[in-house]
TIDOLUM-559618 format. One record per residue (C-alpha): z, y, x; residue in three letters. Coordinates in steps of 0.001 Angstrom, whole numbers, plus 500000, padded with zeros to 6 digits. Example, Ala and Ser with C-alpha at 12.3 -4.5 7.8 and 13.67 -1.06 7.14 Angstrom:
<pts>
507800495500512300ALA;507140498940513670SER;
</pts>
This chain:
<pts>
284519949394167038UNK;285264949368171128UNK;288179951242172099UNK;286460954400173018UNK;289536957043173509UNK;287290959417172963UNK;286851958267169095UNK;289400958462166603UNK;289340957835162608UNK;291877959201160397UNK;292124961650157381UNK;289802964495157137UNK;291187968057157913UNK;290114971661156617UNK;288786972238160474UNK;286020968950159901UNK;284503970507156636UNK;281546971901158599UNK;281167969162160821UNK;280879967197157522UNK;278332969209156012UNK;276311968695158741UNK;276424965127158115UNK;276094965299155168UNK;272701967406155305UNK;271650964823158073UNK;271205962387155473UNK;270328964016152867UNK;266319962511151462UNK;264583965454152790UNK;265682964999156532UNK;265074960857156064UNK;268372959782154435UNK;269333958439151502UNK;272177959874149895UNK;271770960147146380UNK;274164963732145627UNK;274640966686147982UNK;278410968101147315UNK;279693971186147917UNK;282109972846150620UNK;284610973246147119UNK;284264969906146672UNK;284994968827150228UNK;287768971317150677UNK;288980969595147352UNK;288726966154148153UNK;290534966803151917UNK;293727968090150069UNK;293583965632147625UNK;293468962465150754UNK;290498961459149640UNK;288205961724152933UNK;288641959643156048UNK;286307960995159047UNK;285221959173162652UNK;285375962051165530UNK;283781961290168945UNK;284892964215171337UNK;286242966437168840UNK;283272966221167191UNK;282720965070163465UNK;280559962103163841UNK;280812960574160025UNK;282747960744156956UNK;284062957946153178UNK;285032959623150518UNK;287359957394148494UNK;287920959041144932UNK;289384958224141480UNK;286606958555139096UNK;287350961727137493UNK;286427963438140321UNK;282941962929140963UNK;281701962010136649UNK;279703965722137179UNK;276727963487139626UNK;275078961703137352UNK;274087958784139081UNK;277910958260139156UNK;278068957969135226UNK;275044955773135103UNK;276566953411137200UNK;279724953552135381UNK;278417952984132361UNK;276107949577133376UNK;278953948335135777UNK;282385949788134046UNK;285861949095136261UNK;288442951193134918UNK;291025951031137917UNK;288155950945140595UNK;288137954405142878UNK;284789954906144038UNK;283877954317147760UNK;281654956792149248UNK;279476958943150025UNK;280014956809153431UNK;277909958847156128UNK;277474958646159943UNK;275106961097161842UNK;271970959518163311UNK;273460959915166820UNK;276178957777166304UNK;274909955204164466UNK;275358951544165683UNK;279078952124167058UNK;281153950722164219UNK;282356953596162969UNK;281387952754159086UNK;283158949975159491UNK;286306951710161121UNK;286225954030158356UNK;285922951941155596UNK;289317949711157361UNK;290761953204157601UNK;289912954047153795UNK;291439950628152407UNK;294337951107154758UNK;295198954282152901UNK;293960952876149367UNK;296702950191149987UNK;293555947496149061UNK;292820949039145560UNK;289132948183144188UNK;286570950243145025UNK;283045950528143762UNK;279935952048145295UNK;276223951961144958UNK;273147951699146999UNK;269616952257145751UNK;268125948395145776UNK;265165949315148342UNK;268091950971151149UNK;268684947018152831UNK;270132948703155651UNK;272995950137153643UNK;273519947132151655UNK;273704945193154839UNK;276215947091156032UNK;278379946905153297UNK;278229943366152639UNK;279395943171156742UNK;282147945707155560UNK;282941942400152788UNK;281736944130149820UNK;279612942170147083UNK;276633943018145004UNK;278577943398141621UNK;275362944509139176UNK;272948946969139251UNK;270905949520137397UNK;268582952339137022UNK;268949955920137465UNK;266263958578137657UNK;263513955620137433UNK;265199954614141282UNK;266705950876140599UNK;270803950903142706UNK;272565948233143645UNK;276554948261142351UNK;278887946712145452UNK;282444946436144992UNK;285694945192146761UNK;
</pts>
């Protein structure tokens, strides 16, 4: 990412939880993303006391967001289990959702957040998963130096598992 003083990346607060709603909505199929789950403000407000969330801020301003999770905490989306089940990793925590809004897209802040995320996770292995026909997303996270792992189907939508 350039050295922008005006961006920073570091652990979610309770103050960023509608700034990553917003983002999250953003991408959300219905306004032309891709996320594959829509969680709730309990579950954010959960998941920033627990450390779990890493955000990018440009002006103050949340920009994107990584959840990094233990497993138990997201088995109620069931594309989670599905993957589990075809591509089981017992100590893996499970990377994502990773989103950045569509106006700051292109900057490197995926890839600051994901440092960020495995800078916290002290380099434990993650897992994620991408459906197979996103190539944008799995471009990105093979430049963040995950690999393609496995894959399988959900919801008659084929995903791709990527792990570091």
């Amino acid at each position: 990412m350039a050295s922008d003083e005006a961006t920073e990346v570091g652990p979610a607060v309770p103050a960023d939880i509608d700034g990553i709603l917003e983002v999250q909505e953003e991408n959300q199929p219905e306004h032309g993303g891709s996320l594959s789950a829509r969680f709730p403000r309990t579950w954010f407000d959960r998941a920033i006391a627990e450390g779990w969330l890493v955000v990018a801020r440009v002006h103050g301003r949340v920009a994107g967001y990584v959840a990094f999770t233990p497993q138990a905490a997201q088995l109620e989306v069931p594309v989670i289990r599905a993957m589990l089940a075809a591509h089981p990793e017992p100590a893996a925590y499970l990377h994502g959702p990773i989103c950045v809004g569509r106006a700051y897209r292109r900057r490197g802040l995926a890839g600051a957040m994901f440092r960020a995320q495995r800078e916290i996770m002290r380099g434990a292995p993650v897992l994620a998963f991408i459906r197979e026909d996103n190539e944008a997303s799995r471009r990105a996270h093979a430049g963040l130096g995950m690999h393609e792992a496995g894959t399988f189907e959900h919801g008659g939508v084929r995903f791709v598992v990527v792990a570091a």
